[in-house]
BABA-764804 format. One record per atom (N, C-alpha, C, O): residue in three letters; y, z, x. Coordinates in steps of 0.2 Angstrom, whole numbers, plus 2048, in hexadecimal, padded with zeros to 3 digits. Layout:
ALAYZX ...
# end
This chain:
UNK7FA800804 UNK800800800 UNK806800804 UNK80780380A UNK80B7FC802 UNK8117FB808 UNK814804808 UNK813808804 UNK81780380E UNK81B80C810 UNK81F81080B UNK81E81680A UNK826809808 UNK82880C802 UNK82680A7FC UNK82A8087F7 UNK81E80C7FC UNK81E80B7F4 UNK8188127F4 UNK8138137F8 UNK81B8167F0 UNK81681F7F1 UNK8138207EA UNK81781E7E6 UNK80E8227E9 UNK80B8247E3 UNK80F8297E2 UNK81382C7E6 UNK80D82C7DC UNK8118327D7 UNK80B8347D2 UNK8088307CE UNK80983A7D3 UNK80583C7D0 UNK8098407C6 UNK80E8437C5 UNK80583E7C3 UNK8078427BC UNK8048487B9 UNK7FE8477B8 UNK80584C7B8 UNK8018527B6 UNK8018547B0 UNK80285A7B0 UNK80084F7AB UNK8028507A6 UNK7FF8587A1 UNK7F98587A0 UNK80385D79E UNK7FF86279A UNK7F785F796 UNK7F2863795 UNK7F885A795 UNK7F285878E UNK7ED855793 UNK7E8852791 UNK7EE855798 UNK7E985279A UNK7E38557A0 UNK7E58587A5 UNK7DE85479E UNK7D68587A1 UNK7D98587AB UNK7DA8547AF UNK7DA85F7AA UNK7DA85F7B2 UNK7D485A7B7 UNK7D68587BD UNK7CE8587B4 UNK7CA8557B7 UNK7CC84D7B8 UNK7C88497BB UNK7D284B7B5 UNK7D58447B4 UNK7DB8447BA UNK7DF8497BB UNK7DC83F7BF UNK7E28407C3 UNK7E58397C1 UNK7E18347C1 UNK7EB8387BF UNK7EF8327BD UNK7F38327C3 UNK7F58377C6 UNK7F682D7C5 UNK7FB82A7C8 UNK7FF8247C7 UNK7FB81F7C6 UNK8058237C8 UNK80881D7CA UNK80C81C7CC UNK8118207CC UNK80E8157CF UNK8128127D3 UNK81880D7D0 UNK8168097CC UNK81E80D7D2 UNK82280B7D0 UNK8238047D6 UNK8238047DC UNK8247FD7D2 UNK8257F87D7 UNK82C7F57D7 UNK82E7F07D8 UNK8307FB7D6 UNK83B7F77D8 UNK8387F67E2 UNK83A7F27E6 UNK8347FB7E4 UNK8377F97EA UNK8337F37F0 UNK8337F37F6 UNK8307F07ED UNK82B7E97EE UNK8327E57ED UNK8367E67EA UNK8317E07F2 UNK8377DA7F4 UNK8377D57F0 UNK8317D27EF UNK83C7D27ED UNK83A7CC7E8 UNK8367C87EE UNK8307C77EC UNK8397C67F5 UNK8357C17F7 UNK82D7C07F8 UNK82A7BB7F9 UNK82A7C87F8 UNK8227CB7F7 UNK8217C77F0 UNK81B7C67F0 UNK8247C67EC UNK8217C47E4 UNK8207BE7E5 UNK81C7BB7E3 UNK8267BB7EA UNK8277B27EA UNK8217B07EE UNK8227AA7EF UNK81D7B37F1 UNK8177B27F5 UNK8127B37F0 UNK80F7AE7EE UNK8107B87EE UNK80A7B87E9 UNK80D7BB7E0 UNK8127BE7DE UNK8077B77DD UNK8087B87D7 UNK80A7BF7D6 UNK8087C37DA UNK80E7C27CE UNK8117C97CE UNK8097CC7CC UNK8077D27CE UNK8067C97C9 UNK7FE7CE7C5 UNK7F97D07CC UNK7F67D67CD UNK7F97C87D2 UNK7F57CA7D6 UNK7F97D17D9 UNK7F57D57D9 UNK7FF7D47DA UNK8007D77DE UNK8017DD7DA UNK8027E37DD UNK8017DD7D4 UNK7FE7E37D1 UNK7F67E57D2 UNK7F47EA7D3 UNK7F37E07D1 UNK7EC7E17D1 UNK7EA7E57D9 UNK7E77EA7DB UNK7EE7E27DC UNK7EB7E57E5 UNK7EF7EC7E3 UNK7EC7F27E4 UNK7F37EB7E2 UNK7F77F37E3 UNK7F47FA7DE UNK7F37FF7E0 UNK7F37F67D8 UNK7EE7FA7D4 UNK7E77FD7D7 UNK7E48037D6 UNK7E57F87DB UNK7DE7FA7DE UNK7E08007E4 UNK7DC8047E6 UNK7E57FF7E7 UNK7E68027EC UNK7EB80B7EC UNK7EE80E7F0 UNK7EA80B7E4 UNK7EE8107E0 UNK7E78137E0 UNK7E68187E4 UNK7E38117DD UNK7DB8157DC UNK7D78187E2 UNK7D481E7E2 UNK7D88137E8 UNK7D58167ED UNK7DA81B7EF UNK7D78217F0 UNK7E181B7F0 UNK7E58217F3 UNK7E48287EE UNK7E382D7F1 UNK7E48287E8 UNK7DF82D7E3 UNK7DA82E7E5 UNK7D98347E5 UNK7D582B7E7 UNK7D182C7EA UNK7D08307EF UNK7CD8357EE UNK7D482F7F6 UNK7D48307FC UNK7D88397FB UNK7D683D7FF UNK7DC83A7F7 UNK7E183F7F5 UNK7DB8457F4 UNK7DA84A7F8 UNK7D98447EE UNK7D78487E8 UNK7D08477EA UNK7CD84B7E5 UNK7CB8447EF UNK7C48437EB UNK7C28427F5 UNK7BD8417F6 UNK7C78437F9 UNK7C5842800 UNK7C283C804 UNK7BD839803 UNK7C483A807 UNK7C183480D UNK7BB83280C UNK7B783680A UNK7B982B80E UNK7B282980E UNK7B482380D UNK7BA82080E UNK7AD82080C UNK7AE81680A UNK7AC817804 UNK7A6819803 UNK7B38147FF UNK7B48157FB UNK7B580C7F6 UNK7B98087F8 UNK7B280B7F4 UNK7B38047F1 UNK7B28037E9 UNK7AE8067E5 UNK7B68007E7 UNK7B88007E1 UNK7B57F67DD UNK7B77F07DE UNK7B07FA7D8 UNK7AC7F47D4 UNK7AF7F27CD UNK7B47F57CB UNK7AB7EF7C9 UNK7AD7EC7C1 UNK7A77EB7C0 UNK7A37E97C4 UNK7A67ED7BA UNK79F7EC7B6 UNK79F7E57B5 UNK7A17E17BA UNK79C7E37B0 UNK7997DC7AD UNK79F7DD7A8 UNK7A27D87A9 UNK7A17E17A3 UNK7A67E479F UNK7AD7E17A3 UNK7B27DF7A0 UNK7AD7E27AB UNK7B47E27AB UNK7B87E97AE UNK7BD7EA7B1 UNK7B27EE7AA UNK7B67F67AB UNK7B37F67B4 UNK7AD7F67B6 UNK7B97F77B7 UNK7B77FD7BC UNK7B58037BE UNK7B58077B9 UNK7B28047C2 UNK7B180A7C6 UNK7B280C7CD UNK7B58077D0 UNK7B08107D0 UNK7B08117D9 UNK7AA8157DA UNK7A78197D6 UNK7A98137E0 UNK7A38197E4 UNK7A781A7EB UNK7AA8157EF UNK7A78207EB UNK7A98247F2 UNK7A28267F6 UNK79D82A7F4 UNK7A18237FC UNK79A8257FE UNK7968237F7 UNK79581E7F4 UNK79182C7F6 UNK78D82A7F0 UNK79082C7EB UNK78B82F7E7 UNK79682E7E8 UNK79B8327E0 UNK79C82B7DE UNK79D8267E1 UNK79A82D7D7 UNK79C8267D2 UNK7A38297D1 UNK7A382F7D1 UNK7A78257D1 UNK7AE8297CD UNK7B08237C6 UNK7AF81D7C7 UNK7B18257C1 UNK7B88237BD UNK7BC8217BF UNK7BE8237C4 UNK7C081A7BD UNK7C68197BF UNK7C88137B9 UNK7C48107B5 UNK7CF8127B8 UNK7D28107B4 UNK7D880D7B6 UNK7DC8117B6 UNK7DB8087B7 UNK7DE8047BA UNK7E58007B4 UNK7E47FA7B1 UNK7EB8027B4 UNK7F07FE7AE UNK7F87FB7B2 UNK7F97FD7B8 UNK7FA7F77B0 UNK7FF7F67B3 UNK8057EF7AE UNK8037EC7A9 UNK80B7F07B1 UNK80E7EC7AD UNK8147E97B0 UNK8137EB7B6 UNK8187E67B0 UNK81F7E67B6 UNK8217EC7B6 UNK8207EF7B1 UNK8227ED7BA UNK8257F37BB UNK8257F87BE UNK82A7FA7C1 UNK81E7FB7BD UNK8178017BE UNK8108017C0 UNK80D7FD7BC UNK80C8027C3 UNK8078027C3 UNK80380A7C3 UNK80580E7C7 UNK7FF80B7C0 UNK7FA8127BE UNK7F580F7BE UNK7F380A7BC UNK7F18177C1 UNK7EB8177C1 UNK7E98207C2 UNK7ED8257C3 UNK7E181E7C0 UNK7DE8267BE UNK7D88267BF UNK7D48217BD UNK7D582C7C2 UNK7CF82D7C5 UNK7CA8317C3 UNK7CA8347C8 UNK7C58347BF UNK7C183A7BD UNK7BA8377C0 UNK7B78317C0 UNK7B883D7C3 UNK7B183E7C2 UNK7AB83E7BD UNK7A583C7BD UNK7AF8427B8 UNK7AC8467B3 UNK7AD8407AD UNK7A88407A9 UNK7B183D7AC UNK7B483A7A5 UNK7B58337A5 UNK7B98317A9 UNK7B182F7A1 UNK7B482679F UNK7BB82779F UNK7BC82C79C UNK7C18227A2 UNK7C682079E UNK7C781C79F UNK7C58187A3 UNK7CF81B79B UNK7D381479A UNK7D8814799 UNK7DA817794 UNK7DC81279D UNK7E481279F UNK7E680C79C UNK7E380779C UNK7ED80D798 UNK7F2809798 UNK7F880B797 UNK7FA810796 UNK7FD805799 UNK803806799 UNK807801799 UNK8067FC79D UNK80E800796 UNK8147FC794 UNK81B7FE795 UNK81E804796 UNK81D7FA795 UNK8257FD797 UNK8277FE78F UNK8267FA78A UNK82B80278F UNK82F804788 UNK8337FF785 UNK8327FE77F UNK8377FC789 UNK83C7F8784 UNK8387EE783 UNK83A7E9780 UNK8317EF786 UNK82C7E6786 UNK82F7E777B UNK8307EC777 UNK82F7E077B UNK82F7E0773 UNK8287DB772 UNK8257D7774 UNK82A7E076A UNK8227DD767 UNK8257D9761 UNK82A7DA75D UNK81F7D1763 UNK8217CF75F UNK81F7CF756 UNK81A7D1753 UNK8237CD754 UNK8217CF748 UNK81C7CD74A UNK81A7C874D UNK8197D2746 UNK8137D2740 UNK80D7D5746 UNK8077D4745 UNK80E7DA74D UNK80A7DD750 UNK8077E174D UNK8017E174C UNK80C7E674B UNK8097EB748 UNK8067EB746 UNK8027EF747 UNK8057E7740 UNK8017E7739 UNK7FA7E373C UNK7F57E573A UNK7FA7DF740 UNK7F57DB745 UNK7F17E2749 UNK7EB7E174A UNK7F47EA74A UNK7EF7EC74E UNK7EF7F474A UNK7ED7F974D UNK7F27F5743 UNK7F07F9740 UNK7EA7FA73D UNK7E67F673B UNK7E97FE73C UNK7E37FF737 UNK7E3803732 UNK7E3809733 UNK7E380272A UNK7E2804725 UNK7E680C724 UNK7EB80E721 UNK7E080F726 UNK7DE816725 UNK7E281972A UNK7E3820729 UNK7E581772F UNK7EB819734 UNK7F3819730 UNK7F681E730 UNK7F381672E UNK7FC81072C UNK80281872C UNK80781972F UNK7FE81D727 UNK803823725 UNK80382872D UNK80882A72F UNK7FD828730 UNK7FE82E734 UNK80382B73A UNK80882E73C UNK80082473C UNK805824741 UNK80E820740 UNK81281E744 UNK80F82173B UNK81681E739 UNK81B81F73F UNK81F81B741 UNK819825741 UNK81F825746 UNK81E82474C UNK82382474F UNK819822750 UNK81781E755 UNK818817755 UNK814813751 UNK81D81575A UNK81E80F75B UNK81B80875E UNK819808764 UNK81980275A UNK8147FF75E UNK8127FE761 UNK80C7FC761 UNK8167FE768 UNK8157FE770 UNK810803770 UNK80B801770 UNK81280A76F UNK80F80F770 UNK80781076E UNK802812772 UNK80880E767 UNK80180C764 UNK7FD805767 UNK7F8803764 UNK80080276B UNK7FC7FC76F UNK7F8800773 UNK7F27FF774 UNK7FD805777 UNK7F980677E UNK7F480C77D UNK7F080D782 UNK7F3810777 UNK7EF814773 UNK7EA80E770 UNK7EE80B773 UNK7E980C770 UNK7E580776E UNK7E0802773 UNK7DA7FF774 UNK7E6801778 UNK7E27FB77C UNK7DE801781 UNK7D9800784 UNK7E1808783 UNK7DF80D788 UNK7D880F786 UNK7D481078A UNK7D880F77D UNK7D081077B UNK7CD80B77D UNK7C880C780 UNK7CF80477C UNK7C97FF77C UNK7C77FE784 UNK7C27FD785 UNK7CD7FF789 UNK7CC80078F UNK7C3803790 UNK7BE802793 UNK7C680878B UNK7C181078E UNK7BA80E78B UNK7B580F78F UNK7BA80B786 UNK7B3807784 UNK7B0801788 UNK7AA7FE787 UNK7B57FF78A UNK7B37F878F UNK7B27F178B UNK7AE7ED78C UNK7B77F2785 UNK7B47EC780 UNK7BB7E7782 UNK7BB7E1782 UNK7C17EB785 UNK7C77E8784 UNK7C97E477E UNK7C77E6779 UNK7CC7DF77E UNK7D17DC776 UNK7CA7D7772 UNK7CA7D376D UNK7C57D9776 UNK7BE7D6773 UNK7BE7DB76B UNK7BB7D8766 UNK7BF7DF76B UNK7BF7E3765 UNK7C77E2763 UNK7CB7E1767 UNK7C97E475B UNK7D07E375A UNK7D07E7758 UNK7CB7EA755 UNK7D87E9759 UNK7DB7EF75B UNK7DB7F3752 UNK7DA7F9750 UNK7DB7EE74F UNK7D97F2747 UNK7D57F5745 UNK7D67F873F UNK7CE7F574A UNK7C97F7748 UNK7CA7FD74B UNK7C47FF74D UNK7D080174D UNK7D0806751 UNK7D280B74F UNK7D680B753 UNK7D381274A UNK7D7815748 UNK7D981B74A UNK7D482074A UNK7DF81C74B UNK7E282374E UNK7E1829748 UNK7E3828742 UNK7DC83074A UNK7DA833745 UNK7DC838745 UNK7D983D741 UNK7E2839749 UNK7E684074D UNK7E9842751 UNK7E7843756 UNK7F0842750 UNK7F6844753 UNK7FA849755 UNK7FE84C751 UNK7FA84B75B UNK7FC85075E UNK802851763 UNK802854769 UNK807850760 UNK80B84F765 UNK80A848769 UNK80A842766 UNK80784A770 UNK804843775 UNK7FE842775 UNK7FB83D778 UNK7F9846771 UNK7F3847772 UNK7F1843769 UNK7F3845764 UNK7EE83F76C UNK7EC83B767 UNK7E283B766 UNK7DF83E76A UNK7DF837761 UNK7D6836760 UNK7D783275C UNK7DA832756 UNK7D482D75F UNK7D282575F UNK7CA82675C UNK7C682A75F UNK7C8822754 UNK7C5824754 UNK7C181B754 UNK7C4816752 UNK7BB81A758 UNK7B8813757 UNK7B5810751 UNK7B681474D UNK7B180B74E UNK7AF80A748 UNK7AA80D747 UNK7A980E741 UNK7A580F74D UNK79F810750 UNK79F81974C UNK79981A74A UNK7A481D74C UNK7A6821749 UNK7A6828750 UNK7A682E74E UNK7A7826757 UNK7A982875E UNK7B082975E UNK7B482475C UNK7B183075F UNK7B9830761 UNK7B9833769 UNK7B683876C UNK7BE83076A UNK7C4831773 UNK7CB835771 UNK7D083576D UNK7CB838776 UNK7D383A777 UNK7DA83477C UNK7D883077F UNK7DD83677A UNK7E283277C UNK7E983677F UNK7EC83A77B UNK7EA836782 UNK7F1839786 UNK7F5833786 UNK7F482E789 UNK7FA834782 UNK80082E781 UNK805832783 UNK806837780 UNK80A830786 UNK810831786 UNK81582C78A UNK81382678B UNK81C82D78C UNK82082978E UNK82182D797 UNK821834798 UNK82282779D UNK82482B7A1 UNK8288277A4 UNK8258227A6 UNK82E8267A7 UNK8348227A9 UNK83381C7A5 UNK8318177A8 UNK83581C79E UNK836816799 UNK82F812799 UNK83080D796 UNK82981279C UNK82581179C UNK81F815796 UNK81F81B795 UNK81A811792 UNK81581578E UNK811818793 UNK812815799 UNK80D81B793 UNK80881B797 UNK802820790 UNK80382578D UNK7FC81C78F UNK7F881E78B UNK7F181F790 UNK7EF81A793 UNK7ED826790 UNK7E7826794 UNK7DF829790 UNK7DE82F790 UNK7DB82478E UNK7D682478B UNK7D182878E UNK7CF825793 UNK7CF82E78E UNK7C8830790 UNK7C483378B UNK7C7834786 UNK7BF83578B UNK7B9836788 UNK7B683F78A UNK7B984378D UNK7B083F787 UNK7AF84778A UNK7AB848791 UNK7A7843790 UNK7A984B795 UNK7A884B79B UNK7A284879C UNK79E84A798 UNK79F8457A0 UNK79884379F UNK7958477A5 UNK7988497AA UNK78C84879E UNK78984B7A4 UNK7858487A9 UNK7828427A9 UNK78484D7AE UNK78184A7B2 UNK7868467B7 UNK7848437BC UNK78B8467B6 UNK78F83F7BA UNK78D8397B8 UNK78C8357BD UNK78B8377B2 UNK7888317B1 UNK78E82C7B1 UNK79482F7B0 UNK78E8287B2 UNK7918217B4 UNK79181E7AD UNK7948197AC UNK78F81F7A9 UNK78D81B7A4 UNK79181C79C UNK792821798 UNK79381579B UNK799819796 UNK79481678F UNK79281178E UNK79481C78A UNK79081E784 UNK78F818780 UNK78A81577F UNK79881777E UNK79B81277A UNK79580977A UNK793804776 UNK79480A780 UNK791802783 UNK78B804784 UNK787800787 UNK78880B780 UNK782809781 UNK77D80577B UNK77780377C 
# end
C-alpha cells in the first residue's frame, strides 16, 4: 500500500468484537496513478492489500494469501487459519473486515451517489415498506447487498426477496426467504454508508457458510 495511504480501523459499539473493520480513504492517490490503471483495478489491489494489513495487525505474520470461491465470495488462510474476509469499495473509500469466527459481508456507498426513480420500489419488499420508512435507499441498498454479499448469492437473488425484520438504531435483521436471519451493522461514517453483514459464529471454525449449503 503506498506510504500516504493508512488504514483506520472502526470500532464500532454494535459490532462483535470478533469482527475487525477497516478503511482507507483514496484523496491521497495521484490523479496521474488513476491515468495509468483503471480506477476499479486499483481499488481491487488496494482492497486486497487492506485485508492482508488486518491481517498482519490483528491475526499476526505468516504467508498469508487471500482466495474466491466458485461464488465469488472470498476468504484468506494465514499459514493453516481460515479467516473471513469481506471486501467493499466505492470512489472514494475502500473497507474491509476480518473474523475468524463469523461469515460476512461488507458494503458501502457514498452518501450523496443518487438513486435513480423507481429504485426503491425495485428493491423493497412488501412486508418491509412501514418499518423502514425512514431509511434512506442508499442505506437500504447497502443493507441489502451486505446480506447478499454474506450469502454469496450477490444481485443473483433480488433485493425484494429480502426483508428487514428489525430495527435498532444501526443494528438492523435481514431476514432471507429461506426464513435465516443475519445482523447487519449500518451506519454512516465520513458521508459514506458503510453496511456490515455477519452471521452467528461458526463452529468449529468452519469455513463454510450455512446459507449455500
Amino acid at each position: 500500500m503506498p506510504e500516504d495511504i493508512k488504514q483506520i480501523y472502526i470500532d464500532h459499539p454494535n459490532l462483535p468484537s470478533d469482527i475487525t473493520l477497516a478503511v482507507i480513504g483514496m484523496d491521497n492517490i495521484k490523479p496521474v496513478e488513476f491515468a495509468r490503471k483503471k480506477s476499479r483495478e486499483i481499488q481491487k489491489q488496494l482492497g486486497r492489500q487492506l485485508i492482508s494489513d488486518i491481517i498482519s495487525d490483528h491475526y499476526g505474520k505468516g504467508q498469508c494469501n487471500i482466495f474466491s470461491k466458485e461464488n465469488g465470495k472470498p476468504f484468506a488462510i494465514l499459514d493453516d487459519r481460515h479467516l473471513q474476509i469481506s471486501i467493499a469499495h466505492c470512489f472514494g473509500m475502500i473497507t474491509g473486515a476480518v473474523s475468524e469466527n463469523r461469515v460476512l459481508g461488507l458494503d458501502i456507498e457514498h452518501s450523496s451517489r443518487k438513486c435513480y426513480p423507481g429504485l426503491r420500489d425495485r428493491i423493497l419488499n412488501e412486508g418491509e415498506k412501514k418499518l423502514v420508512r425512514e431509511i434512506s435507499t442508499l442505506q437500504l441498498w447497502t443493507v441489502k447487498e451486505a446480506a447478499l454479499k454474506w450469502s454469496g448469492s450477490g444481485l443473483r437473488t433480488p433485493m425484494n426477496q429480502l426483508s428487514v425484520i428489525k430495527i435498532d438504531s444501526s443494528q438492523l435483521v435481514i431476514e432471507f426467504p429461506a426464513g435465516i436471519r443475519i445482523d447487519i451493522c449500518s451506519f454512516l461514517y465520513k458521508n459514506f454508508w458503510i453496511s456490515m453483514a455477519y452471521g452467528a459464529q461458526l463452529k468449529n471454525n468452519s469455513s463454510v457458510n450455512k446459507y449455500n449449503d
